[in-house]
C-alpha positions as CSV (number, residue, x, y, z in Angstrom):
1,X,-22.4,-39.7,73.5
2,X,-19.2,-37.8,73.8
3,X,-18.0,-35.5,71.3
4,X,-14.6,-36.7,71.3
5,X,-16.0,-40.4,70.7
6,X,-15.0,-42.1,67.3
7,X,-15.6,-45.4,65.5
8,X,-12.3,-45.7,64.5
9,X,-8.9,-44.1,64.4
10,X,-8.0,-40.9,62.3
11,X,-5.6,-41.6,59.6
12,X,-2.4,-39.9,59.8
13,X,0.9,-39.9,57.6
14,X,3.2,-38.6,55.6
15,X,3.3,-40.4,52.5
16,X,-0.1,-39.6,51.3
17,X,-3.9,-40.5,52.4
18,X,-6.8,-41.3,50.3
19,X,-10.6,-41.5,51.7
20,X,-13.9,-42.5,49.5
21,X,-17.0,-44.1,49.9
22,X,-16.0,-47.0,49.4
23,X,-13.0,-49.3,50.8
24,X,-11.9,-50.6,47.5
25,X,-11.8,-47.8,46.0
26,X,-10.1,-46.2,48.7
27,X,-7.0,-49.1,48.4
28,X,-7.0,-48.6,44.9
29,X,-5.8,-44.9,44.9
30,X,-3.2,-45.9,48.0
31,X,-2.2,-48.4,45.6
32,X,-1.6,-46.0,42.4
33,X,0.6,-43.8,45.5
34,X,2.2,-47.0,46.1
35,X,3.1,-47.2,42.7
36,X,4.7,-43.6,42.3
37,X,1.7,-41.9,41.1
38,X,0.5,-38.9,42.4
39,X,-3.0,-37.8,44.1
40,X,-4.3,-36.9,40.1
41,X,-3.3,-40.4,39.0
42,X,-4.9,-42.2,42.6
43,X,-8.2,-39.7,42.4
44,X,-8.8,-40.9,38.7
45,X,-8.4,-44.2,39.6
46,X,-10.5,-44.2,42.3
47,X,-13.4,-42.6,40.7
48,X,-13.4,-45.3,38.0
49,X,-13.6,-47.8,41.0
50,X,-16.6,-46.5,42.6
51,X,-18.4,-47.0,38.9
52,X,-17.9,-50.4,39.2
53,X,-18.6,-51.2,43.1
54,X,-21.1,-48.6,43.7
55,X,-23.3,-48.7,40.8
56,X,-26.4,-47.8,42.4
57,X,-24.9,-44.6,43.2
58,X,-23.1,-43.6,40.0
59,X,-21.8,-45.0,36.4
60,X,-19.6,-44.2,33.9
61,X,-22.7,-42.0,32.2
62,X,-22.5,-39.9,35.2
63,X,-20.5,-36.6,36.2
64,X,-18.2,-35.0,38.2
65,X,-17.0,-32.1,39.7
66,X,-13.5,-31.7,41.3
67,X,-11.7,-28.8,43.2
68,X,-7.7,-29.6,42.9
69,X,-5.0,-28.4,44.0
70,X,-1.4,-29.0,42.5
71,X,1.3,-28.2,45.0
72,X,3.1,-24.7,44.6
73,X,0.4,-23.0,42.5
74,X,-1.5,-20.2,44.3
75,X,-5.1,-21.5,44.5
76,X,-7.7,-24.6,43.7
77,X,-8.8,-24.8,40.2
78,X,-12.5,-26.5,39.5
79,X,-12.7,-28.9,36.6
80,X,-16.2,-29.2,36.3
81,X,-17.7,-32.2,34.5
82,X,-21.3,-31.9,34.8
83,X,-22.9,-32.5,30.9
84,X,-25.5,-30.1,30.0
85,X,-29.0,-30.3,28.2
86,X,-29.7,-31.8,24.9
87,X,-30.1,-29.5,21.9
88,X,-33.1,-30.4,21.8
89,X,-34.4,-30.1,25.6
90,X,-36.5,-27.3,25.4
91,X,-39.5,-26.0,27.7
92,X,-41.6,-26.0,24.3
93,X,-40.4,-29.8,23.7
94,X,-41.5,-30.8,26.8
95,X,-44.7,-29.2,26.8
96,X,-45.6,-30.5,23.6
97,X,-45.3,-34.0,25.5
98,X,-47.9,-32.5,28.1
99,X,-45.5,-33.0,30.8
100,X,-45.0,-29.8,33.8
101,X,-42.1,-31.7,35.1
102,X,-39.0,-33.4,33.8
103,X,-39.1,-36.8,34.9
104,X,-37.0,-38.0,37.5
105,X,-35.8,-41.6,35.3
106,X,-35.9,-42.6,31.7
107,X,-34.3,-41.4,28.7
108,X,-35.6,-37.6,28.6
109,X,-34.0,-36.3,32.2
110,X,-30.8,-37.3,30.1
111,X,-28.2,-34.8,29.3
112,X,-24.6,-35.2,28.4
113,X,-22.6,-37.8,30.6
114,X,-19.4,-35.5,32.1
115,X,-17.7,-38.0,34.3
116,X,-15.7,-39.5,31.6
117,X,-14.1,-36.5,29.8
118,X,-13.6,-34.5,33.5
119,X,-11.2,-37.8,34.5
120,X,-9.7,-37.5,31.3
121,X,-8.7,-33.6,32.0
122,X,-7.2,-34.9,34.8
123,X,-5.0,-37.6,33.6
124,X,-3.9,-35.7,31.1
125,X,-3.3,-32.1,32.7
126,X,-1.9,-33.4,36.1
127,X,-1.7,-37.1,36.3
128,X,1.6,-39.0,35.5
129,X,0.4,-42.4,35.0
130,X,-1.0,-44.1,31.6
131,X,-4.7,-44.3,30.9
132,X,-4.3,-48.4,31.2
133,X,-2.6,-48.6,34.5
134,X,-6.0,-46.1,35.9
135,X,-8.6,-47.9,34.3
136,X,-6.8,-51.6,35.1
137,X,-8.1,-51.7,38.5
138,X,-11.8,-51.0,37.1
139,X,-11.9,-53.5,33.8
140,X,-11.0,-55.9,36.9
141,X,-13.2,-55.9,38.9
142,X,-16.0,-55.1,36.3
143,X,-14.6,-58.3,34.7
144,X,-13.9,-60.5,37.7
145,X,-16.7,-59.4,40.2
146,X,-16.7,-57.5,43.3
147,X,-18.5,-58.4,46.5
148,X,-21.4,-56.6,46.8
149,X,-22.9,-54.5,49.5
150,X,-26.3,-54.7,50.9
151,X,-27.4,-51.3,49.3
152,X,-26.8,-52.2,46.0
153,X,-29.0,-55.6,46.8
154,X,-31.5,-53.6,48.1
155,X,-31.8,-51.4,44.9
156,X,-32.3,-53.7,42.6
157,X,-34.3,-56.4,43.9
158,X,-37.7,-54.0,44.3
159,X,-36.9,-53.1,40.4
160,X,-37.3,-56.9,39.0
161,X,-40.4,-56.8,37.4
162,X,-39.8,-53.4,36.3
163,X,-37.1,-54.5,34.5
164,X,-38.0,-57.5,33.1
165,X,-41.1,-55.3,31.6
166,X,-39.8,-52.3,30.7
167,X,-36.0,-52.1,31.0
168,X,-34.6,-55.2,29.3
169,X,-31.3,-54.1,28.5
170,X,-31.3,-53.3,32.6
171,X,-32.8,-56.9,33.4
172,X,-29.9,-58.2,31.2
173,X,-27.2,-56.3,33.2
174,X,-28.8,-56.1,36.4
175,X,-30.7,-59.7,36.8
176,X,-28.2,-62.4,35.2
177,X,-30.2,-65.7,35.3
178,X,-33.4,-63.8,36.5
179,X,-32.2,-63.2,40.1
180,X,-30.9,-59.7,41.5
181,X,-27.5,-59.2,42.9
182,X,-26.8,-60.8,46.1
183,X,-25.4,-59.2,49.6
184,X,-21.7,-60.7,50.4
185,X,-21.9,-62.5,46.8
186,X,-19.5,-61.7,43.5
187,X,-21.4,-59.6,41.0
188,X,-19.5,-58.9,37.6
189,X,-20.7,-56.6,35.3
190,X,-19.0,-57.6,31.9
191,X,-20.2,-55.4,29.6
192,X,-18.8,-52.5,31.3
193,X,-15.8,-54.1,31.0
194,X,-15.8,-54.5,27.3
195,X,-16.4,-50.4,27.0
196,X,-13.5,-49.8,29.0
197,X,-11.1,-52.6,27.0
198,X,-12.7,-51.4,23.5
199,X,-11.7,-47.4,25.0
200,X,-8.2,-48.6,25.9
201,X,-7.6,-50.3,22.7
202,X,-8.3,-47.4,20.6
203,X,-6.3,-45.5,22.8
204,X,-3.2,-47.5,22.9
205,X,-4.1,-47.7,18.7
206,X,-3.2,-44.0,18.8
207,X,0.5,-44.7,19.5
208,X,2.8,-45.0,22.4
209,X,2.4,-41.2,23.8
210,X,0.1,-41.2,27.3
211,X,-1.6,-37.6,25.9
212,X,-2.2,-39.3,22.5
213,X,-4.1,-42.3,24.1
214,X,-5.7,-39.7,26.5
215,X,-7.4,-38.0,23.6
216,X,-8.2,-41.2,21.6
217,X,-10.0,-42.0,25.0
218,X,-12.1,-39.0,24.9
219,X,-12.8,-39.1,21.0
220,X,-14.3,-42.8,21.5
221,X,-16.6,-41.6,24.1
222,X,-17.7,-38.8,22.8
223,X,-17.3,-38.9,19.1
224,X,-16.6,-42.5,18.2
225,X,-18.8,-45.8,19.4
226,X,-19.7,-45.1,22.6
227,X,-21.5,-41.7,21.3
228,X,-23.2,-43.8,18.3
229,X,-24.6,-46.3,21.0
230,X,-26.2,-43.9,22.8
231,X,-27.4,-41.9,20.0
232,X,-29.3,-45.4,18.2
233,X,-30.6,-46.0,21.7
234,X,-32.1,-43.1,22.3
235,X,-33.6,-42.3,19.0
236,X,-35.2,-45.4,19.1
237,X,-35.9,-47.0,22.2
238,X,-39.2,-45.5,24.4
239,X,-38.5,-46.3,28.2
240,X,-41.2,-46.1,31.3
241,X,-40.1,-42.8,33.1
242,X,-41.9,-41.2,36.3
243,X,-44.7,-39.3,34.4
244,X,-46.2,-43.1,33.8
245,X,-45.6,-42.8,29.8
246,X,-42.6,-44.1,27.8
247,X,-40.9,-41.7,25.9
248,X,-38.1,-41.8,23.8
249,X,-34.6,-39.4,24.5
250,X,-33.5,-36.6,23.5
251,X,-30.0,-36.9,24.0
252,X,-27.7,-37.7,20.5
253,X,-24.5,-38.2,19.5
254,X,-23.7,-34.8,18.2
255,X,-24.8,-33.3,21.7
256,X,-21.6,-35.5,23.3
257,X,-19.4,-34.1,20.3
258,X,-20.1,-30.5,20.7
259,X,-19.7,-30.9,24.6
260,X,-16.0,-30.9,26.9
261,X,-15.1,-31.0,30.5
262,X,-13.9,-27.5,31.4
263,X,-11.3,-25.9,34.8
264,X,-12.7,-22.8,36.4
265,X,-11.9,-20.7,39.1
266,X,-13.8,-21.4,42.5
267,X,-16.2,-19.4,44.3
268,X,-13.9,-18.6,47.4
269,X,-15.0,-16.8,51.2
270,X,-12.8,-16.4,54.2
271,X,-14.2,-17.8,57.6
272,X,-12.4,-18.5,60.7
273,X,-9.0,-18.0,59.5
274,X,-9.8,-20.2,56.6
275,X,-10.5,-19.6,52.9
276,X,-13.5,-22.1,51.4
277,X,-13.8,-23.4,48.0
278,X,-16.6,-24.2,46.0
279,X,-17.9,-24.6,42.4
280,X,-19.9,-21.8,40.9
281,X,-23.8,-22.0,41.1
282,X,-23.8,-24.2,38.7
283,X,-24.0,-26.3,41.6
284,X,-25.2,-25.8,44.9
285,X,-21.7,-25.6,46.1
286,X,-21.9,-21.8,46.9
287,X,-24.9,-22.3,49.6
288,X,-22.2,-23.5,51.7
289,X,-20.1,-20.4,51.5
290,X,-24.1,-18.7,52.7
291,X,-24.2,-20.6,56.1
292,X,-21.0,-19.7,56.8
293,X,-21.4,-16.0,55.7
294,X,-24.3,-15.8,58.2
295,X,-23.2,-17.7,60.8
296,X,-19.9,-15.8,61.4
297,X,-22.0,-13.4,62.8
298,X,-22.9,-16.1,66.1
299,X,-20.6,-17.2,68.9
300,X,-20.9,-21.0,67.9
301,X,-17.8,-22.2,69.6
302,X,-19.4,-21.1,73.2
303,X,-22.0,-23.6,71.6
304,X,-22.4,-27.2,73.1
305,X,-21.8,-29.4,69.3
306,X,-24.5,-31.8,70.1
307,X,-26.9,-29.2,72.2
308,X,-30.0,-27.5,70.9
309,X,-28.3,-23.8,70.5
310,X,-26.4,-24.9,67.6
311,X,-28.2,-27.0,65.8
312,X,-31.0,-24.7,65.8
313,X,-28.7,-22.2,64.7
314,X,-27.1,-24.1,61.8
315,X,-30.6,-24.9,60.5
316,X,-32.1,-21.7,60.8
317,X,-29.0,-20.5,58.8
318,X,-29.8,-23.0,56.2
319,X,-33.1,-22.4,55.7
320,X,-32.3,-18.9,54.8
321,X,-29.1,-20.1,52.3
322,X,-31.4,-22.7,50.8
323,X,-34.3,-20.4,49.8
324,X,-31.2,-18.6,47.9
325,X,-30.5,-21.1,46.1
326,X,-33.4,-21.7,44.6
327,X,-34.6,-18.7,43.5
328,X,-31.1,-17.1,42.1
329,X,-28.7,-20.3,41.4
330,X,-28.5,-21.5,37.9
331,X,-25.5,-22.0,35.1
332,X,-24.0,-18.3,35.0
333,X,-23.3,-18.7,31.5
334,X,-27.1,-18.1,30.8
335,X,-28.4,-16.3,34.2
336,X,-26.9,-13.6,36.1
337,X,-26.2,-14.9,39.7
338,X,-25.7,-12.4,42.0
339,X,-23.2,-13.8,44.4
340,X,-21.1,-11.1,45.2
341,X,-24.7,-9.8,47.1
342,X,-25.5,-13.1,48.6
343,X,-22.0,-13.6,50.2
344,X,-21.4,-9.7,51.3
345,X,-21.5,-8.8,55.1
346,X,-24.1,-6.4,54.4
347,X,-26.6,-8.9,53.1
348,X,-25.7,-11.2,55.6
349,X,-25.8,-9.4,58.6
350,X,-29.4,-8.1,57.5
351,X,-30.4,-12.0,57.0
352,X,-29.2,-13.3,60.2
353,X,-31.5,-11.2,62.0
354,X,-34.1,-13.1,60.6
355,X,-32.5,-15.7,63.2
356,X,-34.9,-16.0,66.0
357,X,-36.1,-18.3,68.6
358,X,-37.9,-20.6,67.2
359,X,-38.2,-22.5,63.6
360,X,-39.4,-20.9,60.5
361,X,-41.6,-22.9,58.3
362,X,-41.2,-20.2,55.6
363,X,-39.0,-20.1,52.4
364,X,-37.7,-16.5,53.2
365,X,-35.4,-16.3,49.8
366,X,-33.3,-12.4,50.0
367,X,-35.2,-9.7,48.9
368,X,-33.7,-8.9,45.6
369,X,-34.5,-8.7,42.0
370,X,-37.8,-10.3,40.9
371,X,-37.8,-12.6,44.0
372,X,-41.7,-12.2,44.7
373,X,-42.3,-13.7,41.0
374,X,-39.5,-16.3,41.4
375,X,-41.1,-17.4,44.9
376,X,-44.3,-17.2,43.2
377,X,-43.3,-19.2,40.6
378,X,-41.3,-22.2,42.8
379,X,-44.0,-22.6,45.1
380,X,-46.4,-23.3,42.3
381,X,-44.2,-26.0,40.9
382,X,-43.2,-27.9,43.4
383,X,-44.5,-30.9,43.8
384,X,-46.9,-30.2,40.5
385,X,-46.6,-33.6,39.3
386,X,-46.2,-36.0,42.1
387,X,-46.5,-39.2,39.9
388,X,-43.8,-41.5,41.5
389,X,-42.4,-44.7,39.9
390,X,-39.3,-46.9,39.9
391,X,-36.8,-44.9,41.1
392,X,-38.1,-41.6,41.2
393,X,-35.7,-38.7,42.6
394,X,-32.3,-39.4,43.8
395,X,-33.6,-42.1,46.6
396,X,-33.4,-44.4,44.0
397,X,-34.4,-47.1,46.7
398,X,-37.9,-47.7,45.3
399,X,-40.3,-49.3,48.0
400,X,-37.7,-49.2,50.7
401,X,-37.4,-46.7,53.6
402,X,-35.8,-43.2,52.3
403,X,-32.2,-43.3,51.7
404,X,-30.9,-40.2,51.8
405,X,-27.5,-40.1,49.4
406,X,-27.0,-41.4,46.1
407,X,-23.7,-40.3,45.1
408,X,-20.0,-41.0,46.4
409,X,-17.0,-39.2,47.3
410,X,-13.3,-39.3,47.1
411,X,-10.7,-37.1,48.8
412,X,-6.7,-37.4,48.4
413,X,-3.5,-36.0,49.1
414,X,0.2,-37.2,48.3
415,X,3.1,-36.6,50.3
416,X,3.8,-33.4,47.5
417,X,1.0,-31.6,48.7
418,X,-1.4,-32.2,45.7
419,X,-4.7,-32.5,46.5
420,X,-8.3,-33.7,45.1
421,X,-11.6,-33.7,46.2
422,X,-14.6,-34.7,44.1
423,X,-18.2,-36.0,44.2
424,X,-19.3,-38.3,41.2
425,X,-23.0,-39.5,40.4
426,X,-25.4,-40.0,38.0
427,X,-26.2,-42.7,35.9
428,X,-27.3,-45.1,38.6
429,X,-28.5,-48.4,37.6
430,X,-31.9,-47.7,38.6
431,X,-32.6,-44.2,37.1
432,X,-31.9,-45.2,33.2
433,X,-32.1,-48.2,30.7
434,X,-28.8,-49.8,30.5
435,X,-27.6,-48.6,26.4
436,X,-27.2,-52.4,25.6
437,X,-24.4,-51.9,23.1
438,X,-22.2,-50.2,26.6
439,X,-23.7,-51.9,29.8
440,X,-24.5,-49.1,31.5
441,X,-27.5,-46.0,31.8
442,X,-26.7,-42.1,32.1
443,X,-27.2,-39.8,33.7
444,X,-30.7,-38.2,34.6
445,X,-29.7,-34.7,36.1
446,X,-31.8,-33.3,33.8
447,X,-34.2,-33.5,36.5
448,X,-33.2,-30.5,38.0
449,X,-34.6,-28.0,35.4
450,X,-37.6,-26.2,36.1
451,X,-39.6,-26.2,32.9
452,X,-39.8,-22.0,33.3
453,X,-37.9,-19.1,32.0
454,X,-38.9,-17.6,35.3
455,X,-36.0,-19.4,37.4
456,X,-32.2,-19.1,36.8
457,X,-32.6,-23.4,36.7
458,X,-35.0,-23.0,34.3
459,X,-34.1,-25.5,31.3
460,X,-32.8,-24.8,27.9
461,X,-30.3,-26.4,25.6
462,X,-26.7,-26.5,26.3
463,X,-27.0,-25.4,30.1
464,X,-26.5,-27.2,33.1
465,X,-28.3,-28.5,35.4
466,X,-28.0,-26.4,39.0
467,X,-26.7,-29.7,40.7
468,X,-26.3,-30.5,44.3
469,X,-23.1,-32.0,43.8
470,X,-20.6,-30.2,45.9
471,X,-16.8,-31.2,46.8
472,X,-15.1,-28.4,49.3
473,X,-11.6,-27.6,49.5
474,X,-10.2,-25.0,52.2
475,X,-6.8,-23.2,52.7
476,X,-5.0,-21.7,55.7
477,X,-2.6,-19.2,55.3
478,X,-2.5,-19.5,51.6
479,X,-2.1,-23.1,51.2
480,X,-4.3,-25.4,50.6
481,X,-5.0,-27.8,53.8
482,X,-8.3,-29.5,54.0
483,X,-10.6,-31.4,51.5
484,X,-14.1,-32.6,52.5
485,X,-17.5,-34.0,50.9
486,X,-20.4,-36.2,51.1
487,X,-23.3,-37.8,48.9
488,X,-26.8,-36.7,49.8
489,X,-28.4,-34.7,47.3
490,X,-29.7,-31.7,49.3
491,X,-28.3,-32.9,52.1
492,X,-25.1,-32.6,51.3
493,X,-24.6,-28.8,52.1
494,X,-25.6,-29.8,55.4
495,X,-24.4,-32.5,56.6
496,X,-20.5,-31.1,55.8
497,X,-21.3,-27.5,57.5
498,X,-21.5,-29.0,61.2
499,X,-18.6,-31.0,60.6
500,X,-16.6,-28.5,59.3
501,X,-18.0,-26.2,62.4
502,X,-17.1,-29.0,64.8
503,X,-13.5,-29.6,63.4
504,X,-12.9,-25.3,63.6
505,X,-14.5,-24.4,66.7
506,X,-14.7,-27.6,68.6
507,X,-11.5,-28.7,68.3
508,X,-12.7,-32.3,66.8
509,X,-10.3,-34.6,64.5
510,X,-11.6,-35.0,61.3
511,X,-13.2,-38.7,62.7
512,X,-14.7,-37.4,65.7
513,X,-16.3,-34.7,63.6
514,X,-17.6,-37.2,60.8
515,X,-18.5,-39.6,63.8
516,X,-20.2,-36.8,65.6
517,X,-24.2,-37.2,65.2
518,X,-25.7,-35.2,62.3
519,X,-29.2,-33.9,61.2
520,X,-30.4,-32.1,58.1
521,X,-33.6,-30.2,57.2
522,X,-36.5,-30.7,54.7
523,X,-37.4,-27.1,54.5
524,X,-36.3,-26.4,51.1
525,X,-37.6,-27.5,48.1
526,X,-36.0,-30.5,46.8
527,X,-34.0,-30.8,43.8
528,X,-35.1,-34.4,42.6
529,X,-38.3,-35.2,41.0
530,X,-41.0,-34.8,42.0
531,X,-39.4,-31.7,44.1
532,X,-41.7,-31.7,47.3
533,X,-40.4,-29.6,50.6
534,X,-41.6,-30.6,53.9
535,X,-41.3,-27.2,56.0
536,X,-40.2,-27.0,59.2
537,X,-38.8,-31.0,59.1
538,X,-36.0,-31.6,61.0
539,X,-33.9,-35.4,60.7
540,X,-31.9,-36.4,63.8
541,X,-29.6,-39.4,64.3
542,X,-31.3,-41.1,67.4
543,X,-27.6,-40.4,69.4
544,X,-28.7,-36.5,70.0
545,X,-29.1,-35.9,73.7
546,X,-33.2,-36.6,74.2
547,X,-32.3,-33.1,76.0
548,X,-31.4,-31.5,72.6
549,X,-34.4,-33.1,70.5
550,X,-37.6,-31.7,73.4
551,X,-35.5,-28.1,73.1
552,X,-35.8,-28.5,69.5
553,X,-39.3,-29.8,69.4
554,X,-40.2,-26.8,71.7
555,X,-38.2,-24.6,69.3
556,X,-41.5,-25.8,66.8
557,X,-39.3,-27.9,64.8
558,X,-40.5,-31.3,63.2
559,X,-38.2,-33.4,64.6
560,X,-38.0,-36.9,63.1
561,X,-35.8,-39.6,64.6
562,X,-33.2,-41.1,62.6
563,X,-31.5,-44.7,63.0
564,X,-28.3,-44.0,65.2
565,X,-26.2,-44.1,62.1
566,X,-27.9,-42.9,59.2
567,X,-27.2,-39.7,57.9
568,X,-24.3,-38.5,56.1
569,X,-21.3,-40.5,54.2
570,X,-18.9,-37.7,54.6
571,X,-15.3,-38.6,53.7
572,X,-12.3,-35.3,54.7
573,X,-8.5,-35.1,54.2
574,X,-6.4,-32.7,56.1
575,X,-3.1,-31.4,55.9
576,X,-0.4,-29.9,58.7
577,X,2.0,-30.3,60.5
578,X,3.9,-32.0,58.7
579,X,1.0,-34.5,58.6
580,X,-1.6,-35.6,56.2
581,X,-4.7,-36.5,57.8
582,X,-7.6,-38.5,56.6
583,X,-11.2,-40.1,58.0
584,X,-14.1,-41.6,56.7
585,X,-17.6,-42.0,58.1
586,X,-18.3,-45.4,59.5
587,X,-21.9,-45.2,58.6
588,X,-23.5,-48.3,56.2
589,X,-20.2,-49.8,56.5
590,X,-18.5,-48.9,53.2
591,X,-16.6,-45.7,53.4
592,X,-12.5,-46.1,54.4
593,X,-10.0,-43.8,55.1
594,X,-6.4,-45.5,54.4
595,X,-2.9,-43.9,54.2
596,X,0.5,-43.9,55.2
């Protein structure tokens, strides 16, 4: 295929431009432009969208981080609103329960829901518009219906009996009349709606000020009913999880009361004229900033976008970033990260000459402090307990042919230059019991611990989870220009690096790049339960040149052929020129770009 090919035009204006992962949710924050609010207001509303019509991929007991950007201040701020562990998660707790791995689904991966108080920030801090005229698109279509995709289908009807049996409260929501969610059908999901309503009306209780009903929102999620619900629910009921047994949470109310969203600053590195933004490694967001740190040092636009050279060379990279990751990531409230050493030229230029010919089925992590132990340590966890069961990992298609991504994405600019980029997930339908009182699970990022003080990911109370969730933002010139993200779990630090490449050196609109056939690797360990690696695997969209996959295969990697459109939901925004830009990927159908 050609480079330059696309599915579809990329959007350009001047008004503003929203993209997301979903085309209702995507018209939803045009409308709140439409309406006079700004990208804050449309972004909030859009995330409370995808809750609703993309529930197999997140939930209003999920999380969120966000890089934005309000016109005329200097840099991106991070709000992150990923929940941390339960007081009462510990390594001990666990072990007592004879358990080497925290499952992938139930009640104990569970740890405090961050989505709804990180929106919240939002509104309040930079949004103009009133809680009730965000959440009114949401209640609607939670009351009224929404047409359903396939995927959603397809992720609850191999769960039927596992709900009937074990998750009631999820058979209740999930299987109305016994029967699973239908493909082109209406599909309401009521009980949501009555969370959001019972929210608003204690917010609008609070008075007539938008910050007073902001807060009365937060104080019924996290100290009023909707933290009671959770905390009789998981006290008491014992759910089926991946480790086979049923266990009861750990999760209560008081952990949602002592917990709040928080702004950061961004981990930042200049490439190409360009300065990149990521969250701190808290999430994998800095392993981006890695590839790009080692392959500056490699001529890539001389490179052939779809040939062997750079793909080889963008993997390679990875593998390397990747094996960082996992040994020296982790919430830098309770680990030391050394970043500064991972992203400086020295370090990298001694890495990439670990670069060679052909592909490395080695995790080759940097050799700094106690990596031999850590290495030692990771290798002899993974894949320790490979009990799988309804919806183990982040695949949360159970039975079904992998699906890599369960997450979405939403990117937006207005015509002020304010701009957000954020990746929600958790709480999918199929990871958690539904909390009967609320209609909907939480979050199981919990997951992602190691049960080890020997790792930086290693679990304890009140830390996050090192998640792979992992919105980018990038300035030129000192002003913010360019927003970009994807679901995918571990995939998601890949699939944006060659489209980012592709749009820098390649000259490619943001479409064309998106469009652009993408791979990923299955070299690293995997964050999701029951964290397996697969070394030297390498995932190709069937559209690469058969050229490009026998120089590859001859390279030694594993080269597994993809459908022609199957890897990657990536969703980008783009300013200059006195134009916003904005594209979506056309894969699975969902994902629309719309502006004006």
């Amino acid at each position: 295929m050609s480079a330059s090919f696309t599915t579809r035009p990329e959007i350009l204006g001047t008004f503003g431009v929203v993209t997301s992962t979903h085309w209702l949710a995507s018209a939803v924050g045009m409308g709140m432009l439409e309406r006079g609010g700004n990208a804050f207001d449309a972004a909030v509303a859009t995330g409370f969208v995808l809750q609703i019509v993309e529930p197999h991929l997140n939930g209003p007991g999920g999380e969120v981080p966000i890089i934005l950007h309000r016109s005329g201040e200097e840099a991106p701020r991070v709000l992150c609103g990923q929940g941390v562990a339960p007081a009462a998660a510990t390594i001990a707790r666990f072990g007592d329960l004879g358990l080497k791995m925290v499952p992938g689904t139930g009640l104990l991966p569970a740890v405090v829901p961050g989505a709804f108080d990180a929106w919240m920030l939002l509104l309040r801090d930079y949004g103009s518009m009133t809680l009730e005229e965000v959440l009114a698109p949401a209640i609607g279509y939670a009351e009224r219906g929404f047409p359903v995709v396939p995927r959603v289908a397809e992720a609850v009807a191999p769960l039927t009996d596992f709900f009937n049996t074990e998750w009631p409260s999820s058979a209740e929501v999930w299987l109305p009349g016994g029967q699973p969610p239908k493909a082109g059908k209406i599909f309401a999901t009521p009980g949501m709606a009555r969370t959001y309503r019972r929210i608003l009306d204690e917010a609008k209780a609070a008075g007539a000020d938008r910050i007073a009903q902001i807060e009365a929102a937060r104080s019924a999620f996290y100290r009023g009913f909707v933290a009671e619900a959770i905390d009789r629910f998981y006290a008491t009921f014992e759910a089926m999880d991946t480790s086979g047994r049923r266990h009861r949470g750990l999760l209560t109310g008081d952990d949602l009361a002592d917990w709040q969203a928080r702004y950061e600053d961004p981990i930042g590195y200049d490439y190409a004229g360009y300065r990149v933004y990521k969250t701190g490694p808290w999430g994998q967001g800095p392993v981006f900033l890695q590839q790009l740190a080692l392959l500056k040092g490699f001529d890539l636009a001389a490179m052939d976008p779809l040939g062997p050279e750079f793909v080889h060379t963008v993997v390679e990279c990875g593998k390397l970033a990747f094996a960082d990751r996992d040994l020296f990531y982790g919430d830098p409230d309770f680990a030391e990260v050394p970043l500064e050493t991972l992203l400086s030229d020295d370090y990298n230029d001694a890495r990439r000459a670990l670069v060679g010919e052909h592909s490395s089925e080695d995790l080759r992590p940097g050799e700094l402090e106690d990596h031999e132990r850590r290495l030692q340590v990771l290798l002899e966890l993974s894949g320790c307990e490979a009990t799988t069961g309804a919806g183990a990992g982040e695949p949360t298609f159970v039975d079904l042919p992998e699906v890599e991504g369960d997450t979405v994405h939403l990117d937006v600019i207005d015509r002020h230059g304010n701009m957000v980029s954020a990746t929600p997930s958790g709480g999918w339908l199929s990871s958690s019991p539904v909390v009967p009182e609320l209609g909907f699970g939480l979050t199981t990022r919990g997951q992602m611990f190691w049960l080890t003080d020997a790792l930086p990911s290693g679990l304890a109370p009140g830390k996050r989870p090192r998640t792979t969730l992992t919105p980018t933002m990038a300035s030129k010139d000192g002003t913010p220009c360019l927003a970009f993200g994807t679901p995918g779990g571990d995939q998601q630090d890949q699939w944006t690096v060659p489209v980012f490449l592709r749009h820098l050196h390649h000259g490619m609109n943001l479409q064309a790049a998106i469009d652009a056939p993408l791979f990923h690797s299955k070299h690293a360990v995997s964050s999701f339960y029951p964290r397996e690696r697969y070394p030297g695997v390498l995932l190709m969209e069937g559209r690469f040149p058969e050229a490009t996959r026998r120089a590859l295969a001859a390279r030694g990697h594993k080269i597994t052929v993809e459908d022609e459109w199957s890897l990657g939901r990536v969703c980008a925004v783009g300013s200059g020129d006195g134009l916003l830009r904005a594209a979506a990927t056309p894969r699975f159908m969902q994902g629309y770009a719309i502006g004006r």
